[in-house]
PALO-416787 format. One record per residue (C-alpha): residue in three letters; z negated, x negated, y. Coordinates in steps of 0.25 Angstrom, whole numbers, plus 5000, padded with zeros to 4 digits. Layout:
PALO-416787
ALAZXY ...
***
This chain:
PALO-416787
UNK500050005000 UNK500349945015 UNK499149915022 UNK499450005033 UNK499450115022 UNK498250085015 UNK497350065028 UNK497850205032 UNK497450245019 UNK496150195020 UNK495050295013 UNK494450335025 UNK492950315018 UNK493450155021 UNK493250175037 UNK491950125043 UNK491050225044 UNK491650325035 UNK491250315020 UNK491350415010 UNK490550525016 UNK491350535029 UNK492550515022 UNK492450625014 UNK491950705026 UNK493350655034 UNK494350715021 UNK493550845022 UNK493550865034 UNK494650805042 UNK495550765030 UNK495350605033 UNK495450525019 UNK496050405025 UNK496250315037 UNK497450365041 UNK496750505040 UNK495850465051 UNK496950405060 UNK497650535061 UNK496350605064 UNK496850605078 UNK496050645091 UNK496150795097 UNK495750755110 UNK495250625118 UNK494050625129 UNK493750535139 UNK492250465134 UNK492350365146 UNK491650475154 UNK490150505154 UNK489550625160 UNK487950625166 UNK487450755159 UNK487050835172 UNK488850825173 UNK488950915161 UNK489151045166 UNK490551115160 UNK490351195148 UNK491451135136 UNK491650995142 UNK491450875137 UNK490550765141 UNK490050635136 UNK488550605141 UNK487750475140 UNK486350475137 UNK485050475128 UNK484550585118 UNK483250625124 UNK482750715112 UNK483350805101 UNK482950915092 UNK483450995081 UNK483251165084 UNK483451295080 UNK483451305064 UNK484551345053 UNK485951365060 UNK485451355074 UNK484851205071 UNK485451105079 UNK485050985086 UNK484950975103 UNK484550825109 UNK484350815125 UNK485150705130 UNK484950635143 UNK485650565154 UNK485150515169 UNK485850665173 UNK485050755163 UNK484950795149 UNK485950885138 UNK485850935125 UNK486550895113 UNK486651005101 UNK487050985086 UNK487151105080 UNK487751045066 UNK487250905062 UNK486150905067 UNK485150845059 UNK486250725058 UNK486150715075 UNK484750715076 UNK484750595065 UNK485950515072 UNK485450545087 UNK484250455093 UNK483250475105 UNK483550385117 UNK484750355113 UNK485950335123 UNK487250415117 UNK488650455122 UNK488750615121 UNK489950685122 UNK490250825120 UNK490550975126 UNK489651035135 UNK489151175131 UNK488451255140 UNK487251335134 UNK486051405142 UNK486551335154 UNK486351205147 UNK487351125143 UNK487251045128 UNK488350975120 UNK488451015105 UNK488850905095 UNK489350785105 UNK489850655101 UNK488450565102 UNK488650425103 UNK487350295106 UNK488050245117 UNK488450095114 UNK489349995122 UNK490450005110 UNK490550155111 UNK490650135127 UNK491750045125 UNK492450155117 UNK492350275124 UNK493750285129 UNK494450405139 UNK495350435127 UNK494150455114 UNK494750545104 UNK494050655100 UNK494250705085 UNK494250825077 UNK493050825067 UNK492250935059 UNK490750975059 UNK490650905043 UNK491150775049 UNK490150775062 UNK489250785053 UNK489550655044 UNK489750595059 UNK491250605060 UNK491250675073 UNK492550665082 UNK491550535086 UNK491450485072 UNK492850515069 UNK493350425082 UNK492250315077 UNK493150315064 UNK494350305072 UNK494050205079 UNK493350115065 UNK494950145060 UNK495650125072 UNK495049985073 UNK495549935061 UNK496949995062 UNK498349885068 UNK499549895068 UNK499749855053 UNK499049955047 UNK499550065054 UNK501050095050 UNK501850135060 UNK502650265055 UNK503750265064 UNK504950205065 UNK505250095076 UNK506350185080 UNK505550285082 UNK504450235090 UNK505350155099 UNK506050275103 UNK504950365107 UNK504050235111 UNK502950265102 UNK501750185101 UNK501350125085 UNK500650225077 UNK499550105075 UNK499450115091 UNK499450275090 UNK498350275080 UNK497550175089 UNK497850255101 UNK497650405097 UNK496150375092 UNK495750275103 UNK496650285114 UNK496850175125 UNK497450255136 UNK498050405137 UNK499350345138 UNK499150275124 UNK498550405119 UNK499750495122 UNK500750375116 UNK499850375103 UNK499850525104 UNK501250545107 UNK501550445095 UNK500750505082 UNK501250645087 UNK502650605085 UNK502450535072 UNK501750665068 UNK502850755071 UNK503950655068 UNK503450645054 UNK503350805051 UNK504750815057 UNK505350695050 UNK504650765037 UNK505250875040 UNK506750845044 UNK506650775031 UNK506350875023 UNK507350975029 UNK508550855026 UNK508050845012 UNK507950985009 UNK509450995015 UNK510050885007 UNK509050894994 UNK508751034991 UNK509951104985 UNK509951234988 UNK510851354981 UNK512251394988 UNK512351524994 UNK513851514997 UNK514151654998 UNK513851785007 UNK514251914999 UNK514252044995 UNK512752074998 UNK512551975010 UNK513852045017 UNK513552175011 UNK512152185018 UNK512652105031 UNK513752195034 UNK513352335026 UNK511852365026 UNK511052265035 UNK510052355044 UNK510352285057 UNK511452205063 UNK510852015063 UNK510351975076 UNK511251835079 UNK509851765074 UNK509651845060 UNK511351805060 UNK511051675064 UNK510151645054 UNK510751705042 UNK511951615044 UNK510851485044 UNK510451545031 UNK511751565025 UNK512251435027 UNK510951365023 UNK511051445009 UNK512651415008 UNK512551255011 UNK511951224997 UNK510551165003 UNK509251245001 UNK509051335013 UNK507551325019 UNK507551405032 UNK506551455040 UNK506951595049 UNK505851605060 UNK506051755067 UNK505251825075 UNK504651965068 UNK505752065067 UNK506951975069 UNK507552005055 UNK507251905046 UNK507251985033 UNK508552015036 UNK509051875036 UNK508151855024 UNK508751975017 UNK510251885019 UNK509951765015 UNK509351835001 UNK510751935001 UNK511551785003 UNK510651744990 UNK511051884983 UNK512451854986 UNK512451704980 UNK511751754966 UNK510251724972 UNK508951784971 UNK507951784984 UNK506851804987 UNK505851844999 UNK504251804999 UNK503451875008 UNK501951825011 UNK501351975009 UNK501652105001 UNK501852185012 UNK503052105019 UNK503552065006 UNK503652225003 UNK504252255016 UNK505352145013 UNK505652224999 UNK505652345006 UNK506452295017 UNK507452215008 UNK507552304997 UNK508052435007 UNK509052315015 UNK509852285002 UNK509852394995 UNK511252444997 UNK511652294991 UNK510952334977 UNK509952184977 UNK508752204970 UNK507652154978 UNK506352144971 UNK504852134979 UNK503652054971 UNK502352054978 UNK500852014971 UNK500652174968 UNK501952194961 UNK501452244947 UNK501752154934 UNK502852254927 UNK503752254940 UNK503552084941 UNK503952064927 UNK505152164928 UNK505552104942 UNK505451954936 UNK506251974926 UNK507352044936 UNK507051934946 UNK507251814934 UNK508651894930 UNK509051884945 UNK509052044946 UNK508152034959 UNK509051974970 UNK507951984981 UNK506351964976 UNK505351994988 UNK503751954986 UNK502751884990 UNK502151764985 UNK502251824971 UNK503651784970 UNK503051624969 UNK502551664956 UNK502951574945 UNK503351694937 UNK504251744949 UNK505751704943 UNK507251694950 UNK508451684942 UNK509051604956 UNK508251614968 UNK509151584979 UNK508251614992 UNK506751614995 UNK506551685009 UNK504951675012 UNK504351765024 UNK503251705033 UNK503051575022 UNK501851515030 UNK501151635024 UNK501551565009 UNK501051435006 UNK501751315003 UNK501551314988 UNK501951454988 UNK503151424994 UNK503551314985 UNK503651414973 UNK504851464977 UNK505551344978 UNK505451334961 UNK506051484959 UNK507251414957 UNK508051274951 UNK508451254965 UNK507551274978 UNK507951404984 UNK508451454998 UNK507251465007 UNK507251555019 UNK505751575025 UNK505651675036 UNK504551685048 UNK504251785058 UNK503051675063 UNK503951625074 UNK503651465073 UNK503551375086 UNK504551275088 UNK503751165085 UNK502951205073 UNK504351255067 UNK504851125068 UNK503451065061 UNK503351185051 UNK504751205047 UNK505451075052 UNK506151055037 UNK506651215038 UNK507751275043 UNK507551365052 UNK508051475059 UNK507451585068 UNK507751725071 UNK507651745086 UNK508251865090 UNK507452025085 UNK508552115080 UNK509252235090 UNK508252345091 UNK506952275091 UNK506252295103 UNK505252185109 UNK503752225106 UNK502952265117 UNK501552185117 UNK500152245124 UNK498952165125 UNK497852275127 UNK496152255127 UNK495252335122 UNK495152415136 UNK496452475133 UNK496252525120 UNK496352675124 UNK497752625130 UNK498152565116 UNK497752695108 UNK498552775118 UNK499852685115 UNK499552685100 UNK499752855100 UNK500752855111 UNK501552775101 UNK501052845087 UNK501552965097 UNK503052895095 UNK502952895079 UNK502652755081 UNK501652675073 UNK500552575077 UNK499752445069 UNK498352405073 UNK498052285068 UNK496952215068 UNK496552055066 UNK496052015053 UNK495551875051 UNK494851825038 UNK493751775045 UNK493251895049 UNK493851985040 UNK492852095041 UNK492552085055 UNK494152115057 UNK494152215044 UNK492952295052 UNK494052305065 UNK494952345058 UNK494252465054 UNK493652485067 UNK494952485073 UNK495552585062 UNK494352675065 UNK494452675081 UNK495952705078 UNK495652825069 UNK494752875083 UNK496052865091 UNK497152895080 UNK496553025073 UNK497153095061 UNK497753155059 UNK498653125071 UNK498552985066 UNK498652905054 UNK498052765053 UNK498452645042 UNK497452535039 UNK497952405033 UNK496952295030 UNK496652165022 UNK495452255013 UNK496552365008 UNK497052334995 UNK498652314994 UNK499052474989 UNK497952515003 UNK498952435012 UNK500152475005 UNK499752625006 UNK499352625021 UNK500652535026 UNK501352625020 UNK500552755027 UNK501052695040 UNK502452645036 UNK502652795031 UNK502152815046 UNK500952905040 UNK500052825049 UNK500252785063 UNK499352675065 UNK499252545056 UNK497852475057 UNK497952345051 UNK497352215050 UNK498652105050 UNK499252125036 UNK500252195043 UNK500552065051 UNK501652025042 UNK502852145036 UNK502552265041 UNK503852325045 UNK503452465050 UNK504752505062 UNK503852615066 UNK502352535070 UNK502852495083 UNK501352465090 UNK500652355086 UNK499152365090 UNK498552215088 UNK496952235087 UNK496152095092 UNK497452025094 UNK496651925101 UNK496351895086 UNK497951865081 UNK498751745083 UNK500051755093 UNK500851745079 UNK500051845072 UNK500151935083 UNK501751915083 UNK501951955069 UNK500952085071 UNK501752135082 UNK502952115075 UNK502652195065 UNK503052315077 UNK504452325083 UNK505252345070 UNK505652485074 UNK506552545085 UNK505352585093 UNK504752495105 UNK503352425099 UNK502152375103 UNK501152275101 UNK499752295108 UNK498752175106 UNK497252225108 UNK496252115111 UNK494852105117 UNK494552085132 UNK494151925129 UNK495251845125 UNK495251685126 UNK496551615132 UNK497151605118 UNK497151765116 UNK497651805128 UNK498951715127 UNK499151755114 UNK498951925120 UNK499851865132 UNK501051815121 UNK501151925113 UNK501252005125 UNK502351925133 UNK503251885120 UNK503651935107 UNK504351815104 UNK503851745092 UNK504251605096 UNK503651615110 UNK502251685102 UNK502151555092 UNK502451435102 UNK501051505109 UNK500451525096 UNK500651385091 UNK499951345107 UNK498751425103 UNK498751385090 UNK498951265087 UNK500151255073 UNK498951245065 UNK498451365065 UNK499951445064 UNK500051535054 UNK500551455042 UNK500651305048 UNK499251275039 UNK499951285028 UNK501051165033 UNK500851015030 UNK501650975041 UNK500651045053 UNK499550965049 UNK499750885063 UNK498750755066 UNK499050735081 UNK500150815085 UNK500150965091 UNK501451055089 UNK501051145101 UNK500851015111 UNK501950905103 UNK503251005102 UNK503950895111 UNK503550765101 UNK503850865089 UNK505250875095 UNK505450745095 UNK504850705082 UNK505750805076 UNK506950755084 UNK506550615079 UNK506650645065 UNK507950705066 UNK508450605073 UNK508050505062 UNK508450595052 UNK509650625054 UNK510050465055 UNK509450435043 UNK509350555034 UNK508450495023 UNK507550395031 UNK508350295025 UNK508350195034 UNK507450085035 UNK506750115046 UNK506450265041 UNK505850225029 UNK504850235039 UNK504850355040 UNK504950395024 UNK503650305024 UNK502950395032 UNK503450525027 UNK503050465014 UNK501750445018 UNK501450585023 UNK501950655016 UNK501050755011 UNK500950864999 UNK500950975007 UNK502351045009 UNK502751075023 UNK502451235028 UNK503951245028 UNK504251205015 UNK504451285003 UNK504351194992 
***
């Protein structure tokens, strides 16, 4: 092994200060095994520790100050959960307190009387007093004043690793034990010469040096500027790759004719005339599946913009070359509604389409495998059930998946082995994607997007109301019931508080029973406790339009098409987030009718709520609503994205870094499209590196 590789190696037990116990404590915790683990433990934030502060000077609730003085006396108080430890500590201007809440009888063992330490912390005001809970606490020192820098990192850590000592204090002490010993030979550098001359970067050995204990800002922001790029550029490279290999590697089956049933439905029985998207995108599809590769396309499109229809081509182009398809749907409601919804499509073309969900019974599976394996069934719609091992094509030629962030990746990968060749993948999503994480999540996919609504959709009309204006939703509820319209209710379920929600649910169902009497009225409720039949029987109430009002929890958030529930009323909407709100008002405006979507919050809302009220007001476009998701939210927390190895970002931020993902991205075209296989000596470089992180997790975007 070359030495730089196995310093970086280096059990990180081996680091001064460390041993077993905190060792173990650091792979728990913050996944840390090895010394390059703890390099690219990068800093959130920096502070500025040159400057001290006299205690009468702390007077702003939530800032930070670092103090220098003596514990003047400390006790332990208040017994079982409310135990913690307060110390008095004193400067020249006067005296603060210091509290630990967890670890305490740790402190009060580490912690000396008249003692001189270096406190920092945030100010908190309490009884008109101010204290500062769980500071950094340091015995002042000349080395540790020769230290304190403008630019000290300040680093994530947990409550388990305060308490073996590794604090964001004791973790930059282990920095700086490491960065000590690292030079220029032990630390490879990654990129290539070409590459770091062209974009004047700084060594990745300087970089590491830099982002941990930085010189000056300007060699911060090159140190920076410099691991984001390599981040990125890696992920793109990776992906770009992947995308050439796939192309030139993965055979796919030759649709190389459009016939009877394709034309037949085009020109005879389709329910609606293409926009020039869906057009645009079934002629990306159809010569994808002509040109002998293995088509992997993703179509993004907004709710409503007609991607069934496209879906419903692709798999008649299939019939028409002699191939089965087939659709998975993440639930048994959408895949039902696509069976439905398919099935009454084709019928004048005499396809057998076939629908396997985890409730369908054991004599109609056996009798549908056996038609499935004879390649009598053309189209097969399910869920997750049609993975099973016992689930056989005679030539399954297309695999379309709906919403597949809601499968997982192993899930996925089953449908790859339904057949001696890897079949034609089309994955569909009405979660519109921002630019830059489609170009992280899906940058070894093809993609296309269906940007325009087809002709009679109306734009929905969005109302943010408070609870003050309740008597004026109810009076728009019944003006519109009064139009033979229907209305949902929904209300916010999340597991953590399942029966706090669960009890507004049925609050909110009995207030409405108050205004909405029978028999004048009729009211559905759909929730997570009815058993399957339960929800079958009371959708179906209100699809036969023998209720008015659906009261639900957000299992309707996904595949309800109902033309006639043209009012969505959003309960706690201040509860949802930007894209879950989206998809729930899409699920109104599928008729002819014009449709609303009222969002009900509290009077208090934080900053975060009221733009997320003021977005879903102002726009329905899906793009626009997921660029000020991904702000909000960070790509982490993105429906779907944990599930993807390649968002587990070190140092760089898709919502701050779209500019240096662009150009990583146009880096690594640039290469490959010079040198196809990283072939060249300098590239093997680069092959190294892919080498050495690659990882056993698949990509979000990969199927197999």
């Amino acid at each position: 092994m070359n030495s730089f590789n196995s310093f970086l190696e280096t059990p990180i037990s081996y680091l001064k200060g460390i041993g077993p116990q905190r060792a173990e404590a650091l792979l728990k915790e913050l996944h840390i095994s090895m010394y390059k683990d703890l390099l690219s433990h990068y800093p959130f934030r920096y502070v500025d520790r040159t400057k001290f502060y006299d205690i009468r000077e702390v007077t702003e609730d939530g800032a930070s100050y670092q103090l220098r003085g003596f514990i003047e006396n400390m006790e332990v108080v208040g017994d079982k959960r409310s135990k913690r430890l307060v110390v008095k500590f004193r400067d020249r201007t006067g005296v603060i307190e210091l509290v630990w809440f967890q670890g305490h009888k740790w402190m009060a063992e580490k912690l000396k009387l008249q003692t001189e330490y270096i406190v920092y912390g945030k100010a908190t005001q309490f009884n008109y007093k101010f204290n500062i809970s769980h500071p950094d606490i340091e015995i002042v020192s000349e080395e540790l004043l020769a230290l304190q820098s403008a630019f000290q990192a300040v680093y994530h850590s947990t409550e388990k690793l305060k308490f073996k000592g590794l604090d964001s204090e004791g973790i930059r002490k282990a920095q700086r034990i490491l960065s000590n010993q690292l030079n220029a030979q032990n630390i490879q550098e990654t990129l290539t010469p070409t590459v770091i001359s062209d974009f004047n970067l700084i060594s990745r050995y300087q970089a590491l040096k830099q982002i941990h204990f930085p010189d000056s800002k300007e060699l911060l922001e090159k140190a920076r500027f410099r691991l984001k790029f390599e981040e990125l550029f890696y992920i793109q490279l990776k992906l770009l790759r992947s995308n050439i290999n796939r192309h030139q590697i993965t055979r796919g089956f030759v649709f190389s004719k459009v016939g009877d049933m394709f034309n037949n439905f085009y020109y005879k029985h389709m329910p609606f005339e293409l926009t020039n998207a869906q057009k645009r995108v079934v002629k990306e599809i159809r010569i994808d599946m002509g040109s002998g590769k293995q088509m992997s396309r993703l179509v993004q499109g907004d709710v409503g913009s007609g991607k069934t229809l496209v879906a419903l081509l692709s798999m008649l182009l299939a019939v028409d070359n002699g191939f089965q398809s087939c659709l998975m749907a993440p639930t048994e409601i959408l895949a039902k509604q696509h069976f439905e919804t398919i099935s009454e499509l084709v019928k004048p073309l005499g396809i057998k389409v076939d629908l396997l969900t985890g409730s369908s019974k054991t004599k109609a599976r056996r009798i549908l495998h056996q038609a499935l394996e004879a390649g009598e069934i053309h189209i097969l719609i399910g869920t997750h059930a049609l993975i099973e091992d016992v689930v056989l094509f005679k030539n399954l030629g297309l695999v379309v998946i709906d919403e597949q962030h809601r499968f997982g990746v192993a899930q996925r990968g089953k449908m790859h082995k339904k057949n001696s060749q890897p079949p034609h993948v089309l994955i569909m999503t009405a979660t519109p994607i921002p630019r830059t994480l489609a170009m992280t999540l899906y940058g070894d996919l093809d993609t296309s997007v269906i940007d325009e609504l087809p002709p009679g959709r109306k734009p929905i009309t969005t109302m943010h109301f408070m609870e003050n204006q309740r008597l004026r939703l109810i009076g728009f509820m019944k003006e519109q019931i009064a139009l033979g319209r229907q209305v949902y209710v929904v209300y916010p379920l999340i597991q953590e508080s399942e029966k706090l929600d669960f009890q507004n649910l049925q609050n909110g169902y009995d207030a409405l029973i108050d205004d909405f009497k029978p028999p004048q009225y009729q009211i559905s409720i759909v929730h997570g406790k009815l058993t399957a039949q339960q929800k079958e029987f009371e959708m179906q109430r209100f699809i036969n339009k023998q209720t008015q009002i659906m009261v639900a929890t957000t299992v309707i958030e996904v595949g309800v098409n109902i033309p006639n529930a043209s009012v969505m009323v959003i309960e706690s909407a201040e509860r949802f987030g930007l894209s879950q709100l989206h998809q729930l008002r899409g699920r109104v405006g599928r008729g002819a009718d014009k449709s609303y979507c009222v969002l009900m919050t509290s009077y208090k809302l934080g900053a975060d709520s009221k733009l997320r009220m003021e977005t879903m007001v102002r726009t329905n476009d899906g793009f626009e609503i997921s660029e000020v998701d991904l702000k909000l939210r960070g790509p982490g927390d993105l429906d779907g994205t944990q599930q993807s190895g390649v968002l587990d970002l070190k140092i760089a931020d898709l919502v701050q870094d779209g500019q240096i993902l662009q150009l990583a991205r146009s880096t690594a075209q640039a290469i490959l499209s010079e040198d196809e296989r990283l072939s060249s000596p300098e590239n093997q470089l680069l092959v190294h590196q892919i080498q050495l992180q690659a990882k056993h997790k698949s990509s979000w975007s990969k199927i197999g």
